[in-house]
N, C-alpha and C positions, 0 to 999 in steps of 0.2 A: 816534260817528264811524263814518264809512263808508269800508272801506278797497277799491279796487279799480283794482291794475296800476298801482300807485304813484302812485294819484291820489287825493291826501285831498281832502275836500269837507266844507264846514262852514256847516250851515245857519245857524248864526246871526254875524253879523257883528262884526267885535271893533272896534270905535269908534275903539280906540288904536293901530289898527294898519293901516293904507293899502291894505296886501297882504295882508288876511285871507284866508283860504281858500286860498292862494299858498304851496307850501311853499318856496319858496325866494325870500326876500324880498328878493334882490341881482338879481335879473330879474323885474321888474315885469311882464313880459308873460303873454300870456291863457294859462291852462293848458290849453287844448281845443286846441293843437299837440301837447303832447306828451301825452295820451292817443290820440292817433290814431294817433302815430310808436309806440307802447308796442305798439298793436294791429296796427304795420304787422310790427316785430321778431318778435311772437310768430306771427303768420303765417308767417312765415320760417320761423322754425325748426320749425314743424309741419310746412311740406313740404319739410323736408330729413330731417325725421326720417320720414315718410313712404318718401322714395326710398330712406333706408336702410334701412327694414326689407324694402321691395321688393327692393333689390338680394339682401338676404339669403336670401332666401325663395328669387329663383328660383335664386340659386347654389345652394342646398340642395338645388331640384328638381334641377336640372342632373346634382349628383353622385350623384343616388340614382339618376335614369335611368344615368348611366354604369355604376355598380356593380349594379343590377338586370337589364340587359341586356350587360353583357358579362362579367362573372363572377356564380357560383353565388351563390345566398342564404347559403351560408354564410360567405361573406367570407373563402375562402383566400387568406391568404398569398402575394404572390409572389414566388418563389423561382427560382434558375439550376435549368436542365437540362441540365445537362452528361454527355459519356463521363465511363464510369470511366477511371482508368488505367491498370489491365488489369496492371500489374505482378505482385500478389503471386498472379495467376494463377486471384482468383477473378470469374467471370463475370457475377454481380449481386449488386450492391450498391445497397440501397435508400437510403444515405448522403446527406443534400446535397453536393452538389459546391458548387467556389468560383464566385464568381460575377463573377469576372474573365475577359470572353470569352466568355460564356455567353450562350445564346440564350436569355433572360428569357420564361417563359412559367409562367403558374399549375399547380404542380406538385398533381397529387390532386383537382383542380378540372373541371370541363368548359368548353370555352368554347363560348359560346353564340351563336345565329345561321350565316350562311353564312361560309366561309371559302373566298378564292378566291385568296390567294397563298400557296404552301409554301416559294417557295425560300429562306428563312430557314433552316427548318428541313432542309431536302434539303441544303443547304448544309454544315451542321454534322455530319451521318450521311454524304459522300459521302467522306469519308477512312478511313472502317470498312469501304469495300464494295472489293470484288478482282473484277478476270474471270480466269477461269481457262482456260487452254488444256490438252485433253488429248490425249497424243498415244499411239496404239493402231497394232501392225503387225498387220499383216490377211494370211495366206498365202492365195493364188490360184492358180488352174489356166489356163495358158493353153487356150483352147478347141479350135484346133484340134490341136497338138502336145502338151498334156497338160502341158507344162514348168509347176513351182511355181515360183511369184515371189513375195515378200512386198512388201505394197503397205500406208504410211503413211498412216492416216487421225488426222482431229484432230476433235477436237470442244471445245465451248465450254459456257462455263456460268458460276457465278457463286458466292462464295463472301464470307463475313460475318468480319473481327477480333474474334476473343472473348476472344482472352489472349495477354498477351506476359510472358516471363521474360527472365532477365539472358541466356541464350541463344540463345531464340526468338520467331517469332511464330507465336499457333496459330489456323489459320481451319477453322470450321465450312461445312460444302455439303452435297450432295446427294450420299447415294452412288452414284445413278449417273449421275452426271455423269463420277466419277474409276473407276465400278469397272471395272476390264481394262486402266485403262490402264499402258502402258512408260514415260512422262514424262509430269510435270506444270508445268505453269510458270504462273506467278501474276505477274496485274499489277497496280501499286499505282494509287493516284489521281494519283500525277508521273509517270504512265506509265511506271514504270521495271518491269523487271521480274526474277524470282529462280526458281529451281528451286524445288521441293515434294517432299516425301517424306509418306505415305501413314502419319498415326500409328495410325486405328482406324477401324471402317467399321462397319456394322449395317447388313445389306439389310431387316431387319422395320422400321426405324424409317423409312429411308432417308436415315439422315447419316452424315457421314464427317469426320473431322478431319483437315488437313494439317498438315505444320510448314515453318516457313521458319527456314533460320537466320538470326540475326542478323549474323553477319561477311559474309552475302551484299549487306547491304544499307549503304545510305550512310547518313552523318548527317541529309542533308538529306531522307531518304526517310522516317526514324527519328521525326525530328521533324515531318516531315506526316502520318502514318495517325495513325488512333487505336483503340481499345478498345471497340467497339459499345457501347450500353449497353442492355439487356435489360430490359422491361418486365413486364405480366402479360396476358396472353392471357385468362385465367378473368374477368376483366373489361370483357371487348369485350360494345356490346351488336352487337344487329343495325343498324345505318345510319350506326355508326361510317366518318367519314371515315379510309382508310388509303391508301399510299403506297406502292409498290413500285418498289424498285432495282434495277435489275441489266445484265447484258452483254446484252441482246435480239439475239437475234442474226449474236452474234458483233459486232457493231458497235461496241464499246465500252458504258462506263454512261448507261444513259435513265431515265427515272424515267417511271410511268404513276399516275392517281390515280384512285380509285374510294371506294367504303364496303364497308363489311362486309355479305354476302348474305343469307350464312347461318353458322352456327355448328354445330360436331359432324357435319358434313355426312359419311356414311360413304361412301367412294368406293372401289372394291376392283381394283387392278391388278396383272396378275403373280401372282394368287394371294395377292397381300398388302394384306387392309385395315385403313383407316386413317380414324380421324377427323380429318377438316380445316377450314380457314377456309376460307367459299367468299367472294368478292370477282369485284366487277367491271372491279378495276384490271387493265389488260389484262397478262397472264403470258404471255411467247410463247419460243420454241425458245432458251437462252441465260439467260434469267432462273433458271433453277432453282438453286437452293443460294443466290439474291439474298435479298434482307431484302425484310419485308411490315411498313410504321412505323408507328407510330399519327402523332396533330397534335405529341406532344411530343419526336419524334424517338428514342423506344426503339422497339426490333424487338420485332416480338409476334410478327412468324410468318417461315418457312422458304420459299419462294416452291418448290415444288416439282410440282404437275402443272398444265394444261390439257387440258381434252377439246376437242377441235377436230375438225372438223367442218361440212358444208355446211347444215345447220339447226342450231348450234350458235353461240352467242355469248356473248363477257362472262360466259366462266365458267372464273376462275381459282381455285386450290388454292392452302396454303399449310398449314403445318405449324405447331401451336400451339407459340410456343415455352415455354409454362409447359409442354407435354409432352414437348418436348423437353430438357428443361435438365438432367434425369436421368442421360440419354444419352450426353450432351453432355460430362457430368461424367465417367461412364464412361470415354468413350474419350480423353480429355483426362489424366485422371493413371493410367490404367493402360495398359498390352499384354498381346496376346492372348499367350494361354503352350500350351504344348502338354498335350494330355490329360491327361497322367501328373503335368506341374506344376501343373494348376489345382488351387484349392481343392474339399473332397468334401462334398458334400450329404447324401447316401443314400439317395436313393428309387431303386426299381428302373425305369430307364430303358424294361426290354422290357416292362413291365407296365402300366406310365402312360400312360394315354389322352387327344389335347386331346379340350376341349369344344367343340367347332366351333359358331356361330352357329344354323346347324340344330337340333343334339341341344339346343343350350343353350334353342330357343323348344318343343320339342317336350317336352322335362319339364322346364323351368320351371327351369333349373341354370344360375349365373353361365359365364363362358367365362373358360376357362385349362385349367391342367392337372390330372387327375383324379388321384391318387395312390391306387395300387392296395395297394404292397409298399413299407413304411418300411424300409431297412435296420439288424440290431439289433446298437443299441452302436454308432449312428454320430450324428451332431451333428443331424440331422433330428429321430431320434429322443427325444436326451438335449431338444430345443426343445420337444417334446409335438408333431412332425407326425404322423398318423394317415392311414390307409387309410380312403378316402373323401372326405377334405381335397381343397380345390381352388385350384391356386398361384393367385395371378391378379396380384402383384407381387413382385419383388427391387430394395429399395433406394430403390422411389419409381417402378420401372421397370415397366411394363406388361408382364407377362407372358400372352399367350391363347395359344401351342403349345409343344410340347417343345424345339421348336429355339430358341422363345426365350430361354428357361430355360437349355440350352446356349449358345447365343450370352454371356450376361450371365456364365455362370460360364468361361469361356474367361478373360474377365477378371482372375481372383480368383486369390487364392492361400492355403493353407493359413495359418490363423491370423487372416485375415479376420470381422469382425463383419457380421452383414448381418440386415437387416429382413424377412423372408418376411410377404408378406400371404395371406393365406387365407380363403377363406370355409368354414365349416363346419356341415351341416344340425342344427340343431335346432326339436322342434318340427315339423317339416314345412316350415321355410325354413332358409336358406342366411344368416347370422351372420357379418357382415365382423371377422375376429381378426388381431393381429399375434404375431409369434413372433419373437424374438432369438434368430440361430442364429451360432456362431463355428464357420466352416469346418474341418476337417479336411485330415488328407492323404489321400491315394488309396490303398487298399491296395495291397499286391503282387498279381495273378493269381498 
């Protein structure tokens, strides 16, 4: 017996039977119809199963190009980017937020290719940003008659929501944007606006923290800002796209967008240098103390110089904010206290030398402060700091002169724990060491 696609054939013929060869002997007709219909069905279904495995195949293609070109190979997650809520006062939180209202973008991931619309994200960060007005009285000499007048000048600038309490709200800027001034006045993104009071300032850093009370402001003002949220600068590379907010100005908030130039770029004004982000997002007169965002909408930098200039372009400054955050912290939960109440170190002030940039390339010695004379039986001491030792942090905080060192302990108060970083020669190099020191009180003269 020969079997094939349901068509039996039998070569020899059965005598007793009319319809031999015939498997179905109630339909006497020719079986060469239905071997063809057999052959026509199974064609069928080989080109359907054909187009389904096609269809398959290129939706396969389809998805792997989506996921190979617009997110990483590593297949992150995506997840909300959301503010924090700034509530319990601390300033980064690397937490998920919820993902109700969130501006859904691959968190930890890069996204890849050109990006040519932000305001999604500008959108979501323009409730964190403030312009700030400050107002300075200026005495003058009339010229001809000699008569003093005092004459009100204002200036502008731009300042970031980093934290709010059941009291207040507290924004980060530019200290000199606020420093000299007689009032300050902050305005929201519902253009409403509220006084300012002056919590803490550092001209080496150049930031300064305000507070706004919260009975100044209304519900509905309450319920539009929000809590910046704070990213990581140490992880910029060079052609990061970023995004700069602020009052330009004076004219209310603009946004400008550029990439990242350069990174560590030392730039030295006023006697005071400072590693910054350089960016071609354009920074002009009013932007300073504004946010510098990455594409996820965290702030990585402080929008604080431009060199400007008639052969000079597209070259703005901004203030890393992973070195800032230190500072930031600083002047946020403490005040400056007076000499006699700050916390005591005990190094001798008249003896301790900075390491200025120069000495530091000229023998080969980290930059900070030189410690000449440990005072004995005091918390420096009891910590193992030594003569010869060289500060160069307190608390995460970059220390390179004496004033900074002073500036940071202004803050402190006796009974204080604090991190001294140091480097210390052995060998013939300089050994980065930490030291736990709990402050003291100030003796009597």
């Amino acid at each position: 017996m020969n079997m094939e696609y349901g068509y039996y054939e039998n070569t020899q013929p059965n005598p007793g039977n009319t319809n031999s060869g015939n498997p179905n002997p109630e339909n006497p007709k020719s079986d060469k119809p239905r071997k063809k219909k057999g052959r026509i069905f199974l064609r069928i279904l080989g080109f359907m199963g054909a187009a389904l495995a096609f269809g398959i195949i290129a939706g396969a293609a389809a998805s792997g190009y989506h996921y190979i070109f617009m997110y990483n190979k590593g297949g992150d997650e995506i997840i909300a980017a959301d503010e924090d809520d700034g509530k319990s006062g601390v300033i980064k939180d690397d937490t998920a937020a919820d993902t109700e209202d969130s501006l859904v973008l691959p968190v930890g991931s890069k996204i890849e290719g050109i990006i040519t619309d932000v305001s999604d994200v500008v959108e979501k960060v323009m409730p964190s940003i403030v312009s700030i007005t400050s107002t300075d009285i200026i005495t003058r000499y009339d010229i001809f008659f000699g008569r003093k007048f005092n004459q009100e000048t204002k200036g502008s600038g731009s300042g970031i929501i980093i934290g709010q309490s059941d009291s207040s709200i507290l924004i980060v800027t530019n200290n000199h944007v606020v420093a000299g001034a007689e009032e300050i006045s902050v305005e929201f993104i519902d253009d409403t606006s509220a006084d300012a009071v002056l919590k803490g300032a550092d001209s080496g850093s150049d930031l300064a923290i305000l507070e706004v009370s919260i009975k100044d402001l209304s519900e509905d003002t309450l319920n539009t800002i929000k809590v910046a949220r704070l990213g990581d600068s140490d992880k910029l590379r060079l052609g990061d796209m970023v995004i700069a907010i602020g009052n330009a100005l004076g004219y209310g908030q603009s946004i400008t967008v550029g990439y990242v130039s350069a990174l560590d770029r030392e730039i030295t004004t006023d006697g005071i240098t400072m590693n910054l982000i350089q960016t071609d997002a354009a920074i002009n007169p009013g932007n300073s103390g504004g946010a510098l965002i990455n594409i996820y909408g965290e702030v990585i930098g402080i929008n604080s110089l431009k060199i400007a200039g008639t052969n000079v372009e597209g070259m703005g400054y901004a203030i890393p904010i992973s070195d800032a955050i230190p500072m930031i912290n600083l002047l946020m939960n403490n005040k400056a206290t007076d000499v006699t109440e700050m916390g005591f170190l005990g190094i001798n002030v008249k003896t301790a030398r900075d390491v200025t940039k120069d000495i530091a390339e000229q023998f080969k010695m980290p930059i900070g402060v030189f410690v000449n004379d440990v005072v004995e039986n005091s918390p420096a001491e009891a910590a193992g700091l030594k003569s010869g030792h060289i500060i160069v942090s307190f608390n995460s905080i970059k220390i390179e002169t004496l004033d900074d060192l002073l500036n940071v302990l202004s803050y402190s108060k006796p009974g204080d724990e604090v991190e001294l970083g140091i480097m210390e020669l052995q060998n013939g190099e300089y050994v980065a060491k930490k030291l736990d020191v709990t402050l003291g009180t100030r003796p009597k003269e």
